[in-house]
C-alpha positions in Angstrom: 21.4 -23.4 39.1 22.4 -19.3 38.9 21.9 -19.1 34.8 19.9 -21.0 32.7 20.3 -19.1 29.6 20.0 -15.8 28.0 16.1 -17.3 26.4 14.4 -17.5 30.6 15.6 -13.8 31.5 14.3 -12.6 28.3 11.1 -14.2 28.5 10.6 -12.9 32.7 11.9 -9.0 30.9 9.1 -9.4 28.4 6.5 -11.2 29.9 7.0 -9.5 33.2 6.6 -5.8 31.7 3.6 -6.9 30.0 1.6 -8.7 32.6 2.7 -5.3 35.2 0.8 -3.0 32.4 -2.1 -5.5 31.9 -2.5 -6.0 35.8 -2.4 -2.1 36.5 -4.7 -1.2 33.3 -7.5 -3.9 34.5 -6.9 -2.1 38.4 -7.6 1.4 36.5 -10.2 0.2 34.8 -11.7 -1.3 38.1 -12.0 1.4 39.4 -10.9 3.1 43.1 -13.0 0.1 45.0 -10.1 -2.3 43.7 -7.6 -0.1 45.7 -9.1 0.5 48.9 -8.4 0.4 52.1 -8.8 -3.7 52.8 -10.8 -5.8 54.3 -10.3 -9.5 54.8 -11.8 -10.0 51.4 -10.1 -7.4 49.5 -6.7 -9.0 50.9 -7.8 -12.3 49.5 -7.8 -11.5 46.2 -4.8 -8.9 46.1 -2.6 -11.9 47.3 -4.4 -13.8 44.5 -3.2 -11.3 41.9 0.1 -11.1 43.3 0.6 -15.0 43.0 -0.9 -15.0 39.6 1.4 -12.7 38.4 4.4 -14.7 40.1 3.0 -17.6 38.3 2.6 -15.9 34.6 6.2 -14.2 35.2 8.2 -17.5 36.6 6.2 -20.4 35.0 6.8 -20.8 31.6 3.6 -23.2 31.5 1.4 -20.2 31.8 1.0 -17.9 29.1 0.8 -14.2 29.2 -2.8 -14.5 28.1 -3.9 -17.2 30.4 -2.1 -14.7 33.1 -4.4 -11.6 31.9 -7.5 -13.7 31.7 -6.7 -14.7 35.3 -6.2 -11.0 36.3 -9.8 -10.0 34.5 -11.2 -13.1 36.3 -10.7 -12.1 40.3 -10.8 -8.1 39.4 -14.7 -9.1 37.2 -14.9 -11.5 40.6 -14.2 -8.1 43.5 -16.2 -6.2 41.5 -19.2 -8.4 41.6 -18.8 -9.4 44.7 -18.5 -5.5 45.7 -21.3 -4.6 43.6 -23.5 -6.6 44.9 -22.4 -5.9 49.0 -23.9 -2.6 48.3 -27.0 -3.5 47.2 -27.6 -6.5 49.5 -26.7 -6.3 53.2 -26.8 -9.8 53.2 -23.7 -10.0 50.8 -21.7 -7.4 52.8 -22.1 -9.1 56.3 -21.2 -12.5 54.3 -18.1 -10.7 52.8 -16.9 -7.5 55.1 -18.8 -8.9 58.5 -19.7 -5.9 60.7 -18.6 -3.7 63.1 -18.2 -4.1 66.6 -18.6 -1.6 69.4 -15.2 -2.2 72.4 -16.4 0.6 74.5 -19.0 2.3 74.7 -19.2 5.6 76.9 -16.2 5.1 78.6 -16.6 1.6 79.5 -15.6 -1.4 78.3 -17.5 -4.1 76.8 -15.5 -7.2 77.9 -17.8 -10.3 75.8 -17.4 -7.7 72.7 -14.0 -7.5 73.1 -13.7 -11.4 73.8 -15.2 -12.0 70.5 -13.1 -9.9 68.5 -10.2 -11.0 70.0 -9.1 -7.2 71.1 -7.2 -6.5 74.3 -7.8 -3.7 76.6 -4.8 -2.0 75.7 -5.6 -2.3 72.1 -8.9 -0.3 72.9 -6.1 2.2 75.4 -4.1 2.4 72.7 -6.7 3.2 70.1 -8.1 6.1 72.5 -4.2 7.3 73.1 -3.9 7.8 69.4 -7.5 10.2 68.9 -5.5 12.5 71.3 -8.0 11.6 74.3 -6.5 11.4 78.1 -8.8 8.8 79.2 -11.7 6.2 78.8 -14.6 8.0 79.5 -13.8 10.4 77.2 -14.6 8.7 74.5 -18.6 7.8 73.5 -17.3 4.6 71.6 -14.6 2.8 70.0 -15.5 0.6 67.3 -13.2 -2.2 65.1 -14.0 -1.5 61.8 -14.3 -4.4 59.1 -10.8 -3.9 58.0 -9.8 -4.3 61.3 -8.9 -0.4 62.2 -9.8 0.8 65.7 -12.4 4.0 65.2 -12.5 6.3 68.4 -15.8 9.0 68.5 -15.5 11.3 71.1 -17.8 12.1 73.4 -20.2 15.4 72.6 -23.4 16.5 71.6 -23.3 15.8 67.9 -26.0 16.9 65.7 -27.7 14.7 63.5 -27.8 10.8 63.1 -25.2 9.0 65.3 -22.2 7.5 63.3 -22.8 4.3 65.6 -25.9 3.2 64.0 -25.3 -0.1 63.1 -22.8 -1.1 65.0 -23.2 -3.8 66.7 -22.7 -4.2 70.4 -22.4 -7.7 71.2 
């Protein structure tokens, strides 16, 4: 069917408009967290917005209130949830897991690697793109929880190390 009446595009104009402005004012109000860089968690629940504002725009079953009390619902959720992973590590390994340590002074650390399901050239490539010529010019490279490759070069840094905490195997 290409037109079901001038009543269905009306209603997707209207209700579309207003559930856009409702999702971006609870994201404001959620503050920069809710727009991070993502994690596998933080992906969950931005897919989950975007299908319940498919839902509230295509489905006239759903209302434009049941639509924003959905939104409020997984933002009041991520914030929770976020809240809480930084004030108990148990909560943030549960949710964002850790990172792991691929190489580690210039050598690689095969069972890591194995486990994170990374390939060597991932690592290569990861090192490639911190400007470093080879391996062993790097101290580390770690995948991060949102899965981004971290390179620290090698040197004699002062002050705590930027790998502690991450885990090796």
């Amino acid at each position: 069917m290409f037109f079901a009446g001038w009543e269905g595009l009306a209603r997707t104009l209207i209700v579309g408009v207003l559930a856009y402005v409702a999702l971006v004012a609870f994201l404001r109000l959620s503050g920069k967290r809710t727009l991070s860089k993502m994690n596998a968690f933080d992906l969950v629940v931005t897919v989950a917005l975007g299908s319940t504002l498919a839902t509230v725009l295509l489905n006239k079953g759903v209302a434009l209130a049941e639509g924003a009390l959905a939104f409020a619902l997984l933002i009041g959720l991520q914030f929770a949830v976020t809240w809480s992973s930084v004030r108990a590590r148990w909560v943030r390994q549960l949710v964002t897991g850790e990172p792991r340590m691929l190489l580690y002074r210039g050598e690689l650390l095969p069972a890591a690697m194995r486990r994170a399901r990374v390939t060597d050239d991932e690592v290569r490539a990861a090192v490639r793109a911190a400007g470093l010529p080879s391996l062993g010019d790097a101290e580390a490279v770690v995948l991060e929880t949102d899965g981004s490759f971290s390179v620290v070069r090698r040197g004699g840094g002062a002050g705590p190390s930027s790998l502690a905490g991450v885990q090796v195997i």
